[in-house]
GUVEXBA-126558 format. One line per field, with one value per residue: residue number from 1; residue in one letter; x, y, z of N, C-alpha, C in turn. Coordinates in pm, 1 decimal. Layout:
REM residues N
nr NUM,... $
rest a,... $
n_u X,... $
n_v Y,... $
n_w Z,... $
ca_u X,... $
ca_v Y,... $
ca_w Z,... $
c_u X,... $
c_v Y,... $
c_w Z,... $
This chain:
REM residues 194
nr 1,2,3,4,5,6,7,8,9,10,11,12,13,14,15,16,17,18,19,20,21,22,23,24,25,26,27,28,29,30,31,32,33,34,35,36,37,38,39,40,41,42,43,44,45,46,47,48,49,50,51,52,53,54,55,56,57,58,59,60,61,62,63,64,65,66,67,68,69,70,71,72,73,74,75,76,77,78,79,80,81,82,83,84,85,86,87,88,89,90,91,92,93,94,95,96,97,98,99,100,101,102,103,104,105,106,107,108,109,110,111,112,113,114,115,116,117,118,119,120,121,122,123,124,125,126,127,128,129,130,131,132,133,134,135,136,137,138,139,140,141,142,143,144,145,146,147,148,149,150,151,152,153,154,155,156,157,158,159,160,161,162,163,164,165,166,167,168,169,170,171,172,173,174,175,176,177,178,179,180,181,182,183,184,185,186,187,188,189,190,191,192,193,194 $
rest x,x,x,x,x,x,x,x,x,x,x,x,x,x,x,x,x,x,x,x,x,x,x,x,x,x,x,x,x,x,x,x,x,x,x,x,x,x,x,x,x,x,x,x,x,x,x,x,x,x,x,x,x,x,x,x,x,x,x,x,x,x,x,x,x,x,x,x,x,x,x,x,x,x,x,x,x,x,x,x,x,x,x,x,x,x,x,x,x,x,x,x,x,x,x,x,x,x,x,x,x,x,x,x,x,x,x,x,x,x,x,x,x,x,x,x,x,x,x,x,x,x,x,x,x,x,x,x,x,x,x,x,x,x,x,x,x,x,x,x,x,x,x,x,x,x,x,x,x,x,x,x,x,x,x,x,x,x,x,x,x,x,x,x,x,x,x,x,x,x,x,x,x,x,x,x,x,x,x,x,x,x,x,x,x,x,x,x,x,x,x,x,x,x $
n_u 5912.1,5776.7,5659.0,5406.3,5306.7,5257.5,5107.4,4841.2,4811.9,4786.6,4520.4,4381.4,4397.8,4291.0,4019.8,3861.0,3918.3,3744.1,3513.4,3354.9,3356.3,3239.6,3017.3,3164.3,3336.7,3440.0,3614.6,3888.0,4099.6,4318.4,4644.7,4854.9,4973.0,5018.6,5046.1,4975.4,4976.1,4774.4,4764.6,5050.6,5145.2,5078.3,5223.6,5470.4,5615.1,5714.3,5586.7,5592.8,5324.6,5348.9,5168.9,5010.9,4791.4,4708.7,4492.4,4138.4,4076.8,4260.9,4562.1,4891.2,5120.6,5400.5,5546.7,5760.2,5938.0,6119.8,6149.8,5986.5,5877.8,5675.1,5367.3,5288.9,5532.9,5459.8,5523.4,5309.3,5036.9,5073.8,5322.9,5521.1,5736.4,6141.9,6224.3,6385.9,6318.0,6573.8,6635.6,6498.8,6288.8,6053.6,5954.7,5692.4,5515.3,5230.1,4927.8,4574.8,4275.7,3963.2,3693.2,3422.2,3189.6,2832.9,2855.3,2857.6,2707.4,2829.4,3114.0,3353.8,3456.4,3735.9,3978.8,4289.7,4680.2,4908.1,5269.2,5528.4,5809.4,5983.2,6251.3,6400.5,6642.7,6661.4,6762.8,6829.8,6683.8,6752.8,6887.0,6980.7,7182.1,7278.4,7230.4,7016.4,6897.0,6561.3,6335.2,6040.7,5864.5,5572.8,5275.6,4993.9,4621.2,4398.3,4108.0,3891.7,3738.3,3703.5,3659.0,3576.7,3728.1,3589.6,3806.9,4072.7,4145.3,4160.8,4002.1,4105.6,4032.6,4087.6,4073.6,4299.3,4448.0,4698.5,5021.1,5321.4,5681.3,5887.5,6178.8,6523.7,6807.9,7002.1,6926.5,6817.3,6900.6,6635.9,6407.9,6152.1,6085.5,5837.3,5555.5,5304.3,5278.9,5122.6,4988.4,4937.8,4640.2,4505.6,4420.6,4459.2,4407.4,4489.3,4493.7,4671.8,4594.0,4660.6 $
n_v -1819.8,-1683.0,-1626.0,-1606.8,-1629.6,-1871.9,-1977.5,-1829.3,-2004.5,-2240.6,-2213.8,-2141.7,-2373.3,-2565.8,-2433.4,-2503.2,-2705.1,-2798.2,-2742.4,-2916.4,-3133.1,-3482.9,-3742.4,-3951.2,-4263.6,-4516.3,-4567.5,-4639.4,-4709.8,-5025.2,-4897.3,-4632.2,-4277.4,-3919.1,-3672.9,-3295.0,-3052.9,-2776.2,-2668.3,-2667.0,-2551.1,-2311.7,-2250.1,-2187.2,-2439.3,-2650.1,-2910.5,-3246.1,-3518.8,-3854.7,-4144.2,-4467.5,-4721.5,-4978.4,-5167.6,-5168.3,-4981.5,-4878.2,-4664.6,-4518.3,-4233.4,-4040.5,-3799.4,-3506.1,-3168.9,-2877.9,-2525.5,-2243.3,-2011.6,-1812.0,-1626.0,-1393.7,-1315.3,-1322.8,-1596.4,-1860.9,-1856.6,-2088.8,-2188.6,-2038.9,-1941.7,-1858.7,-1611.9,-1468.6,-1719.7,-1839.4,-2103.2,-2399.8,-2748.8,-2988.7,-3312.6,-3551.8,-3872.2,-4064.4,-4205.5,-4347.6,-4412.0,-4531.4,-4654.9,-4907.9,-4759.7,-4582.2,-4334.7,-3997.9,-3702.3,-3675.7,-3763.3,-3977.1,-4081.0,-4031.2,-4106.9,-4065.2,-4062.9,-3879.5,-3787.3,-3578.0,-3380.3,-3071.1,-2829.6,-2572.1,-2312.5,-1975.9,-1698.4,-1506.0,-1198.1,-787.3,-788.9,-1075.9,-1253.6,-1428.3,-1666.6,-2017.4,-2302.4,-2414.8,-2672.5,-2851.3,-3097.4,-3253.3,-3468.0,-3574.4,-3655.3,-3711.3,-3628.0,-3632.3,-3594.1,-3751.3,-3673.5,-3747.1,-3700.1,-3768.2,-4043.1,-4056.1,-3801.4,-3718.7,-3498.8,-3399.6,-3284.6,-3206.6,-3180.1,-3146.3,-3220.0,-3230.9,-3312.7,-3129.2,-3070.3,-2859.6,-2705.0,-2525.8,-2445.2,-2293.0,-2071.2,-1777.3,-1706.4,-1891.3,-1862.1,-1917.7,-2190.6,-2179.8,-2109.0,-2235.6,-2453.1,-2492.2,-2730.5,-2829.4,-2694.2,-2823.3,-2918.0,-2901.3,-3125.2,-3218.7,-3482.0,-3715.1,-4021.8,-4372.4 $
n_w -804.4,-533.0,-210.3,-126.1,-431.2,-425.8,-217.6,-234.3,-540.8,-387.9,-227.9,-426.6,-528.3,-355.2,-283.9,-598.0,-577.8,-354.0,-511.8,-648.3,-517.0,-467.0,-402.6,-106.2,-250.1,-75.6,226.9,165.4,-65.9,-113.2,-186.5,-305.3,-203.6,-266.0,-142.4,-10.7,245.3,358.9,542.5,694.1,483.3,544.6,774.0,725.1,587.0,332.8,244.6,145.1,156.4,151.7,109.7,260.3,231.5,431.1,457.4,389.2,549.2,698.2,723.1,659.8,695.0,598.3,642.9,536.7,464.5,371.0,569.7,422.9,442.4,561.6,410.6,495.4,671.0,940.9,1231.7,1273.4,1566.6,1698.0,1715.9,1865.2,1862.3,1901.3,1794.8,1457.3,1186.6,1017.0,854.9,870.7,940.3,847.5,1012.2,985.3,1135.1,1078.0,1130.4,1021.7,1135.1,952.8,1045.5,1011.1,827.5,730.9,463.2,551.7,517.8,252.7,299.8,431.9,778.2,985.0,1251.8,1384.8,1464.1,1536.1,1477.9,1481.2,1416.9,1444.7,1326.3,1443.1,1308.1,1445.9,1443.3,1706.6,1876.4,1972.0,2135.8,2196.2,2161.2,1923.6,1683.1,1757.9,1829.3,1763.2,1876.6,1820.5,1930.1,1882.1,1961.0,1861.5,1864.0,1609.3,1403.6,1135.9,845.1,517.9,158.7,-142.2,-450.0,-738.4,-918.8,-800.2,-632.6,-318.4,-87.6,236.7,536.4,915.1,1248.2,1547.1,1852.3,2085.6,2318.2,2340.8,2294.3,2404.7,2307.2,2314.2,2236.6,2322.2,2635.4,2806.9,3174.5,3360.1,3140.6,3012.4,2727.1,2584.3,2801.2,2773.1,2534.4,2210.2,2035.4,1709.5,1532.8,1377.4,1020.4,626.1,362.2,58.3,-194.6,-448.7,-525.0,-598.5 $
ca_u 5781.3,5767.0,5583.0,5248.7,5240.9,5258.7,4978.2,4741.5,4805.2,4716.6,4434.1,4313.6,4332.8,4172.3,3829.7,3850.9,3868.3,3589.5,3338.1,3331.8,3367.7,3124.7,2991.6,3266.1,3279.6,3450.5,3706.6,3996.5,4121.7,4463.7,4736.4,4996.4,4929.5,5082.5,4968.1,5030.6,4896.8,4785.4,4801.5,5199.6,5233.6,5060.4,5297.8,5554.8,5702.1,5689.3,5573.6,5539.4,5332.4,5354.8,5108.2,5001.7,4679.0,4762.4,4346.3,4032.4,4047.4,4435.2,4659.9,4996.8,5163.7,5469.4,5561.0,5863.3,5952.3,6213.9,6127.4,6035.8,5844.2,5505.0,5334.7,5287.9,5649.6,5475.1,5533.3,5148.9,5033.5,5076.2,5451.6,5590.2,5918.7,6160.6,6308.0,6321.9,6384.4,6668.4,6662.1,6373.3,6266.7,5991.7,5912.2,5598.2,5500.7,5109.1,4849.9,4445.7,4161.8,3832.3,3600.7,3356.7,3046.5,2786.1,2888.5,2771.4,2768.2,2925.0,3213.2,3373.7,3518.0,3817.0,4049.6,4412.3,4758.9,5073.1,5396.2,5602.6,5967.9,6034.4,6371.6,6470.8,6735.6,6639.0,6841.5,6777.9,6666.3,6918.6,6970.5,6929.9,7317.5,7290.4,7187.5,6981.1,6838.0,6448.7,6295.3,5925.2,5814.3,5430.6,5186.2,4812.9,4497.6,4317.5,3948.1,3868.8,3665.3,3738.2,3594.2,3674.9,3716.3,3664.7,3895.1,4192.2,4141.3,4119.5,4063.1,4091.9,3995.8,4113.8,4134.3,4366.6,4469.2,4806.9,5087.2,5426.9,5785.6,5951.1,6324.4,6573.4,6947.7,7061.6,6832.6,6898.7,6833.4,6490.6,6367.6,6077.7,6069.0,5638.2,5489.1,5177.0,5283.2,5001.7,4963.2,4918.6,4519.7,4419.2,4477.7,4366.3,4518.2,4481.0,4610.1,4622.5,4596.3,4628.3 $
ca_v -1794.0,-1637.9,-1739.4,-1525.7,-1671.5,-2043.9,-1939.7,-1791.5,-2122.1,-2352.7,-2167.7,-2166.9,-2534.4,-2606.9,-2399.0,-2514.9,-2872.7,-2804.4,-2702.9,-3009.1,-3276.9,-3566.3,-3866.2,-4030.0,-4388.9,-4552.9,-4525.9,-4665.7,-4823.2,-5030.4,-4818.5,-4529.4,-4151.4,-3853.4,-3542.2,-3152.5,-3032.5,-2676.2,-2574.6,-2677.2,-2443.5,-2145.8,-2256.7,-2204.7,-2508.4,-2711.1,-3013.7,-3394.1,-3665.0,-3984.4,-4251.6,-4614.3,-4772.8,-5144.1,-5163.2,-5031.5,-4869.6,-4804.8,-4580.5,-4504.4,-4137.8,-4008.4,-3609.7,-3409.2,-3077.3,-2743.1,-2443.0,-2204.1,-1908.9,-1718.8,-1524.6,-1252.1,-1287.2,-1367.7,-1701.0,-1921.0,-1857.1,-2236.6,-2232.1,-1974.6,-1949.5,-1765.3,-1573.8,-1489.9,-1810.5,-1862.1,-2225.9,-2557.9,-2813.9,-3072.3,-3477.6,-3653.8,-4008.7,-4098.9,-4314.1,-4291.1,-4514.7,-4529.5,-4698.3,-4908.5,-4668.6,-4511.9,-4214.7,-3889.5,-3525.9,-3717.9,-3803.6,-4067.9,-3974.2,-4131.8,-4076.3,-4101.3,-4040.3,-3791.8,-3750.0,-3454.8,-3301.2,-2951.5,-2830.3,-2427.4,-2231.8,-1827.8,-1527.8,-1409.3,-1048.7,-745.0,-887.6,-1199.6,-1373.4,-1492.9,-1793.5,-2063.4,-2391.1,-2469.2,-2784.5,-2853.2,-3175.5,-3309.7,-3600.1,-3549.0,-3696.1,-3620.7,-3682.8,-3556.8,-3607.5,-3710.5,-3648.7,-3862.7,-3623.8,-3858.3,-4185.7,-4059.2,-3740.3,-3733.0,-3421.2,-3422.9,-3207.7,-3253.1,-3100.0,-3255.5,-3206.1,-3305.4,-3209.6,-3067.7,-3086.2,-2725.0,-2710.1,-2408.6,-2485.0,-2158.1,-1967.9,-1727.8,-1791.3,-1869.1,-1792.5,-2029.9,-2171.5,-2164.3,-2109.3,-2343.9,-2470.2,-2537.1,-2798.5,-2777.0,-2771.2,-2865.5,-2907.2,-2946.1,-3196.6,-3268.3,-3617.1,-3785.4,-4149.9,-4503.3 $
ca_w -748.7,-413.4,-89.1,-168.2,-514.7,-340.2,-118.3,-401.2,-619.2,-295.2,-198.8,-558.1,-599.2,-256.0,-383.2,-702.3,-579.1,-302.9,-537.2,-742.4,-413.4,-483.9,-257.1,-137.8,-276.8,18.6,272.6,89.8,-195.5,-111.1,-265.4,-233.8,-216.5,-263.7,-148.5,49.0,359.4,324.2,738.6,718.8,378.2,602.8,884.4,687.6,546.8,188.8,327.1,85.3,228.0,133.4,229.8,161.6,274.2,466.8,428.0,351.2,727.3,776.3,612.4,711.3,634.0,649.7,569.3,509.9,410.6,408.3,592.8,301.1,500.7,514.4,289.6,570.3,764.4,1043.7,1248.4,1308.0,1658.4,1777.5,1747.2,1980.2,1809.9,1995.7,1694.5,1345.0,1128.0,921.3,834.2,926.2,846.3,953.7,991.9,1068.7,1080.5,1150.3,1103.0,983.1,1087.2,863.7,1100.1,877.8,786.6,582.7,448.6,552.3,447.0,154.9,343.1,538.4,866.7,1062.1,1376.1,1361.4,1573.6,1433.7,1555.2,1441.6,1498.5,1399.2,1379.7,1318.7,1342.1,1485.9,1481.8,1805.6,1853.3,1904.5,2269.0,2204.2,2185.3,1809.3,1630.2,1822.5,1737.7,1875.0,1844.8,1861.9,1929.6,1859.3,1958.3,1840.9,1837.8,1479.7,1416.4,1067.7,742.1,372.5,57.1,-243.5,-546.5,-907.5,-848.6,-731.1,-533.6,-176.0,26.5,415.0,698.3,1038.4,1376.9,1604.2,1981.0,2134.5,2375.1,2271.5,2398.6,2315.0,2343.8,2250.4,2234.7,2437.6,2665.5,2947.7,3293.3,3368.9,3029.3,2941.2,2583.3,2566.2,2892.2,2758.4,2415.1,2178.0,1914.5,1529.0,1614.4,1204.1,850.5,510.7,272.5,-110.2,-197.8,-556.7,-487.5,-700.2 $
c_u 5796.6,5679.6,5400.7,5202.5,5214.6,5121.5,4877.4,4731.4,4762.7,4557.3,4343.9,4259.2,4272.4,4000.2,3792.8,3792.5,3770.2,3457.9,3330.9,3347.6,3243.7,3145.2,3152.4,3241.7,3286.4,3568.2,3857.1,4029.7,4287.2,4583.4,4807.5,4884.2,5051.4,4984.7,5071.8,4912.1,4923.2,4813.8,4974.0,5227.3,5207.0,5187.9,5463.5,5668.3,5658.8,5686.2,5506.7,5488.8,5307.1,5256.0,5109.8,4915.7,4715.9,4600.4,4278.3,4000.0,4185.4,4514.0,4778.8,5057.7,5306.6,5486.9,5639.5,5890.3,6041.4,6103.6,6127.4,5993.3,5716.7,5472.5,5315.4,5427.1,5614.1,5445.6,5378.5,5150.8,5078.8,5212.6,5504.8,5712.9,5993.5,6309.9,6265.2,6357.0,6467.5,6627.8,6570.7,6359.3,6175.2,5975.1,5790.1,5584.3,5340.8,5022.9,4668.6,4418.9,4075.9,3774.7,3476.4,3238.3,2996.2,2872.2,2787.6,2803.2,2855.4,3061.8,3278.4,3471.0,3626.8,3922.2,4174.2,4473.4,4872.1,5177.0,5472.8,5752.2,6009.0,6148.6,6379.4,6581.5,6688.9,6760.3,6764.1,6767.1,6779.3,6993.2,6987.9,7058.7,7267.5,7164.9,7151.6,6921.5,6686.9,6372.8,6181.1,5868.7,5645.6,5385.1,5078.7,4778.9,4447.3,4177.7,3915.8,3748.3,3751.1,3670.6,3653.9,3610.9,3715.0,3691.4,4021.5,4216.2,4094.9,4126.6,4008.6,4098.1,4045.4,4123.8,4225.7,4429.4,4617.1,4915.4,5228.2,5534.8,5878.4,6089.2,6388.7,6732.8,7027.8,6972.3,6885.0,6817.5,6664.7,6397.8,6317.2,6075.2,5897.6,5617.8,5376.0,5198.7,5151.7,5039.0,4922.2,4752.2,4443.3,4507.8,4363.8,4436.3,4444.1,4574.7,4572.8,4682.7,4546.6,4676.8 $
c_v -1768.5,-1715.7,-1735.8,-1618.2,-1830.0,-2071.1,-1942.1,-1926.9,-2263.3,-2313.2,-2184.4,-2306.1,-2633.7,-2571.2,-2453.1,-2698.5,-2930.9,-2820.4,-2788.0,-3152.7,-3341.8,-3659.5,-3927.4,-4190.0,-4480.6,-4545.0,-4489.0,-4708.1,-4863.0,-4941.9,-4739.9,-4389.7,-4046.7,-3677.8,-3406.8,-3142.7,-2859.3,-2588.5,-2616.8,-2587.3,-2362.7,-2139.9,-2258.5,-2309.4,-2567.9,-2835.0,-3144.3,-3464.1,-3743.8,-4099.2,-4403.8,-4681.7,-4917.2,-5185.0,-5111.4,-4960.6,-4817.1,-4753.3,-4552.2,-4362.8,-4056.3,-3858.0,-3579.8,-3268.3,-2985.8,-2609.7,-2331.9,-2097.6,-1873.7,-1649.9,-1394.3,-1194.4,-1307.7,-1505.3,-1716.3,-1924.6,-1937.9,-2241.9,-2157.8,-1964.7,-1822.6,-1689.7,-1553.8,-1636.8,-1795.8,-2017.2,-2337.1,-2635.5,-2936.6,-3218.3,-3516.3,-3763.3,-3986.4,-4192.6,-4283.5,-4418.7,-4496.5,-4648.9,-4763.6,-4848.3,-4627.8,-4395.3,-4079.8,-3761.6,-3527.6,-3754.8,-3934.4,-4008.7,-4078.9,-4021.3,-4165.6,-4042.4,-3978.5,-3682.2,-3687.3,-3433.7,-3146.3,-2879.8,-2656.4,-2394.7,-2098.1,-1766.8,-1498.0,-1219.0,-969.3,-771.6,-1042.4,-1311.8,-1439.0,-1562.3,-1888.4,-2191.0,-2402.9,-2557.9,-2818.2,-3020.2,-3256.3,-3441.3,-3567.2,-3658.6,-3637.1,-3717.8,-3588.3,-3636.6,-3593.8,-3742.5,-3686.9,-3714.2,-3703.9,-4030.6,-4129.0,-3940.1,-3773.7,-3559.1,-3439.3,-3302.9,-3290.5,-3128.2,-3197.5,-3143.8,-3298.2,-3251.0,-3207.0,-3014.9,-2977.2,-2724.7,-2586.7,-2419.4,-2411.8,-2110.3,-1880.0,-1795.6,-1789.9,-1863.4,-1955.6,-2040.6,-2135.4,-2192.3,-2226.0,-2392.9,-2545.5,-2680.4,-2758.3,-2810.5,-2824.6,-2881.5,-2956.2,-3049.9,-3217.1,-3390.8,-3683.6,-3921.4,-4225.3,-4538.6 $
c_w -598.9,-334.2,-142.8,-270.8,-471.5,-319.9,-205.8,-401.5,-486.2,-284.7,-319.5,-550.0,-508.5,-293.9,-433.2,-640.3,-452.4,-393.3,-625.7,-645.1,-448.4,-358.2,-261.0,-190.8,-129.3,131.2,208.1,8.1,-127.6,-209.3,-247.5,-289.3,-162.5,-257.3,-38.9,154.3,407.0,480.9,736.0,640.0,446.3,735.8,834.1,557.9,379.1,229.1,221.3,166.1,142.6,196.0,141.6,298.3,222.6,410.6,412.7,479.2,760.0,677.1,758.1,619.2,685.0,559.6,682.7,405.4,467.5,473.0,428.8,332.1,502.7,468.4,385.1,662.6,885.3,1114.0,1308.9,1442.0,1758.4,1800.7,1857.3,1955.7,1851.6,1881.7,1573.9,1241.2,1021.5,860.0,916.2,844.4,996.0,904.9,1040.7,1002.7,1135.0,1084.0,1151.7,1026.3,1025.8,947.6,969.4,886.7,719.2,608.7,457.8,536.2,327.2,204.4,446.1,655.8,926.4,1203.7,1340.9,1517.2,1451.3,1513.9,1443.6,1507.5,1393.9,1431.9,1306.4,1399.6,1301.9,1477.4,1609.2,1801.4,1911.7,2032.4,2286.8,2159.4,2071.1,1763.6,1761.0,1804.4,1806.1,1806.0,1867.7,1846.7,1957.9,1886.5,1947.8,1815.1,1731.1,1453.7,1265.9,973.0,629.6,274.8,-82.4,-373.8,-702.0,-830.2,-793.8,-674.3,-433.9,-112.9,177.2,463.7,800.4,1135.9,1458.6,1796.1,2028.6,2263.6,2252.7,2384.8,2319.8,2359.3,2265.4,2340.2,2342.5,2491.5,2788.9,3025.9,3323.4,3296.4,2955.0,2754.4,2558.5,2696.0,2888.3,2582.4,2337.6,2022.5,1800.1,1572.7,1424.8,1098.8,749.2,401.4,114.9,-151.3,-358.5,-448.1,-605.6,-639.5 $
């Protein structure tokens, strides 16, 4: 299955599992979760998270995945990658609050923190002295909304705000990696949870 068909089949089962979102019940249920985070598949990567809710307000998440590409070939504005990719791969760790509240717009809303490390290896272009490694490092602020699907769907929204520490193994002289590097500014997630 190619990148496109990836895409499609996410996109599908985001709709699909919009147009049937009910009230949420409540923030959390203690337990583990396993879900995808559809702004990392457009950004390229194949990205598992993993979580596990300490309480009904804290969750803890960690996500990993291989570089696997984009359905258009071209790299997501936010990165600034100074090349074409051969080879990535990314880590984050973070952490959700659920503030206690009613629920509104059917949803409960929370504010988190998520730290990232992105690692590729570019082909530089036809001046561009080879292979290269560049490293993107993340800290955000996330403020989102989630929507309990049934008992054991979850989907999430988020925007998020952070800085970012860009690095690139070789460069010539002078030769900024991102002039103003931007942050991952969102996502969407789908999570089964028990």
């Amino acid at each position: 299955m190619n990148t496109s068909s990836h895409l499609r089949t996410w996109v599908t089962a985001l709709l699909l599992s919009w147009g049937v979102v009910s009230s949420a019940q409540g923030p959390l249920a203690k337990g583990w979760g396993v879900g995808m985070d559809a702004s990392r598949f457009l950004g390229g990567h194949a990205v598992v998270q993993v979580e596990r809710a300490q309480s009904s307000e804290l969750l803890w998440q960690v996500a990993a995945g291989p570089y696997v590409g984009t359905a258009n070939g071209q790299n997501p504005f936010w990165k600034g990658l100074k090349g074409d990719v051969l080879t990535g791969s990314v880590m984050s760790l973070g952490a959700l609050v659920f503030p206690a509240q009613n629920p509104k717009l059917g949803a409960t809303w929370f504010l988190g923190v998520d730290l990232s490390r992105e690692s590729c290896r570019l082909i530089r272009d036809a001046e561009g002295f080879g292979v290269v490694v560049q490293t993107r490092e993340e800290a955000r602020l996330l403020a989102g909304a989630q929507w309990a699907i049934g008992r054991h769907v979850a989907l999430r929204a988020h925007v998020g705000m952070g800085v970012v520490r860009d690095r690139l193994s070789s460069r010539m002289m002078g030769e900024e990696v991102s002039a103003m590097p931007m942050a991952r500014p969102g996502g969407v997630s789908l999570v089964w949870r028990w």
